[in-house]
C-alpha positions in Angstrom: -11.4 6.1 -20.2 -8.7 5.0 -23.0 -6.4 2.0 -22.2 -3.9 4.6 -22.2 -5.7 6.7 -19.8 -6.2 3.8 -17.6 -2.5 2.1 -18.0 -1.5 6.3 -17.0 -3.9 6.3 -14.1 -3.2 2.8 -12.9 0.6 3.6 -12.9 0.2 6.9 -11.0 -1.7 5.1 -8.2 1.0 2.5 -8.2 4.3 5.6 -7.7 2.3 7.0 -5.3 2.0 3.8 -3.2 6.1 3.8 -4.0 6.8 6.9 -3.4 5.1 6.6 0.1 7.0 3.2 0.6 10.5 4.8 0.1 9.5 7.5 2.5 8.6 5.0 5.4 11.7 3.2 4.7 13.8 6.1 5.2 12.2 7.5 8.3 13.0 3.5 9.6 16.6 5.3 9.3 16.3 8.4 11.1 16.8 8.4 14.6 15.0 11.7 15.4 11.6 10.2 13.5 8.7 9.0 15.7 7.8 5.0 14.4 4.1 6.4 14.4 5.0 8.1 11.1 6.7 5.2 9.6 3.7 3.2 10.1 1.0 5.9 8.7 3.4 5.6 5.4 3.5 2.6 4.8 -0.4 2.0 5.5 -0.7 4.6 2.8 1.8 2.6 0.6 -0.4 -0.6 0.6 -3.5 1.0 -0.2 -2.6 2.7 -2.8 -1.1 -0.4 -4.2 -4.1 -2.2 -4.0 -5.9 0.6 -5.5 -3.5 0.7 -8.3 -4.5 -2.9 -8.9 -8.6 -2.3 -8.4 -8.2 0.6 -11.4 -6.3 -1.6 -13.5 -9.4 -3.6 -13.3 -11.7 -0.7 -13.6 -13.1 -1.6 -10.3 -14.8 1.1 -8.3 -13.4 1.3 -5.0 -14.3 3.6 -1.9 -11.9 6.3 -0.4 -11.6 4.1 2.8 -8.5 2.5 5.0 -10.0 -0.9 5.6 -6.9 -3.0 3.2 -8.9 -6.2 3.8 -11.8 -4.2 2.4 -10.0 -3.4 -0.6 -8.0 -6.2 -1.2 -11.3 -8.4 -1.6 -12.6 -6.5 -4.1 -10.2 -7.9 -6.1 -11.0 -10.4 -8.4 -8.7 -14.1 -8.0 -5.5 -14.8 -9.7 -3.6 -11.4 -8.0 -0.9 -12.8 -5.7 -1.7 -10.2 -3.1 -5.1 -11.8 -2.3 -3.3 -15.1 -1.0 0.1 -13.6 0.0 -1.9 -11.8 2.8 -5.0 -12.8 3.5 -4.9 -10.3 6.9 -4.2 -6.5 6.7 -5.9 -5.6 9.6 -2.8 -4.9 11.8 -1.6 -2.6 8.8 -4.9 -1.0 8.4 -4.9 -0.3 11.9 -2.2 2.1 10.9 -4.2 4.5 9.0 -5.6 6.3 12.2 -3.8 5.1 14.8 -0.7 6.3 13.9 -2.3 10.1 12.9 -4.0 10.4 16.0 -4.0 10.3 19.6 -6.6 7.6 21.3 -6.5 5.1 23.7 -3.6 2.9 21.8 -0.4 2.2 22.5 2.4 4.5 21.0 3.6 2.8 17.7 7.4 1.1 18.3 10.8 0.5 16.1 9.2 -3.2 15.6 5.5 -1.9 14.9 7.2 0.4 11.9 9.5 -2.2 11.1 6.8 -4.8 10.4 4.3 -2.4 8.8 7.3 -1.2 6.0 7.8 -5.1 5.4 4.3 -5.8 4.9 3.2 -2.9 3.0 6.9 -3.1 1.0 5.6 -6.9 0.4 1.8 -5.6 -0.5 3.5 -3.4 -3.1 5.7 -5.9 -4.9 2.8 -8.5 -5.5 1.0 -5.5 -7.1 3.4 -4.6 -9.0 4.5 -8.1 -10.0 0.9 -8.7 -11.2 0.2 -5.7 -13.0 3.8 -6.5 -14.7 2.8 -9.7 -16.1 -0.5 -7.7 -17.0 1.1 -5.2 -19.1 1.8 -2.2 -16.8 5.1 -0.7 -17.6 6.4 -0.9 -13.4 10.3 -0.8 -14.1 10.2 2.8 -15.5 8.8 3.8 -12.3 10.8 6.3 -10.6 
């Protein structure tokens, strides 16, 4: 892959993590939305960031949930490796918010904190793959 290819690809992972991100934080507005749906978002928003960071470094990574997975691939120096050390709550997110089990339903406060987290998860990326060259501001 060209470094234009990649700088394209890495980019594309990293408005689809935003574009997911602004969609949670709207539904945090509507009072006919079910918090569940929030939280599934903004999962989905975080690991997409972090994948956006593993293709700028040309790391392979598995089509998986598991955000602490992820994240450790990662090699050190990007600021989401010690700005959250434990995505597990958020990860939980990635079923348990799409289907029914033996969980409790997701809250206001669950989606609440899951949109924070995954809104911070997205601005480390982002902040890291600026000061590496990726062109974030002219993201949608």
């Amino acid at each position: 892959m060209s470094s234009g290819e990649l700088h394209n690809e890495v980019r594309r992972w990293l408005r689809f993590a935003h574009e997911d991100l602004r969609a949670a934080e709207a539904l945090l507005t509507e009072a006919e939305s079910r918090p569940r749906h929030a939280c599934w978002l903004a999962q989905q928003a975080a690991e997409k960031a972090i994948k956006a960071a593993l293709a700028h470094q040309q790391i392979p990574f598995p089509f998986r949930h598991d955000l602490d997975a992820l994240r450790n691939l990662l090699p050190e120096g990007w600021t989401v490796k010690a700005q959250y050390p434990d995505l597990a709550e958020l990860t939980e997110w990635a079923v348990e918010a799409r289907y029914p089990g033996d969980w409790p339903e997701a809250t206001g406060d669950d989606a609440r904190r899951a949109v924070d987290q995954a809104r911070g998860v997205w601005q480390c990326v982002a902040h890291d793959l600026t000061a590496r060259g990726v062109r974030v501001e002219e993201l949608p």
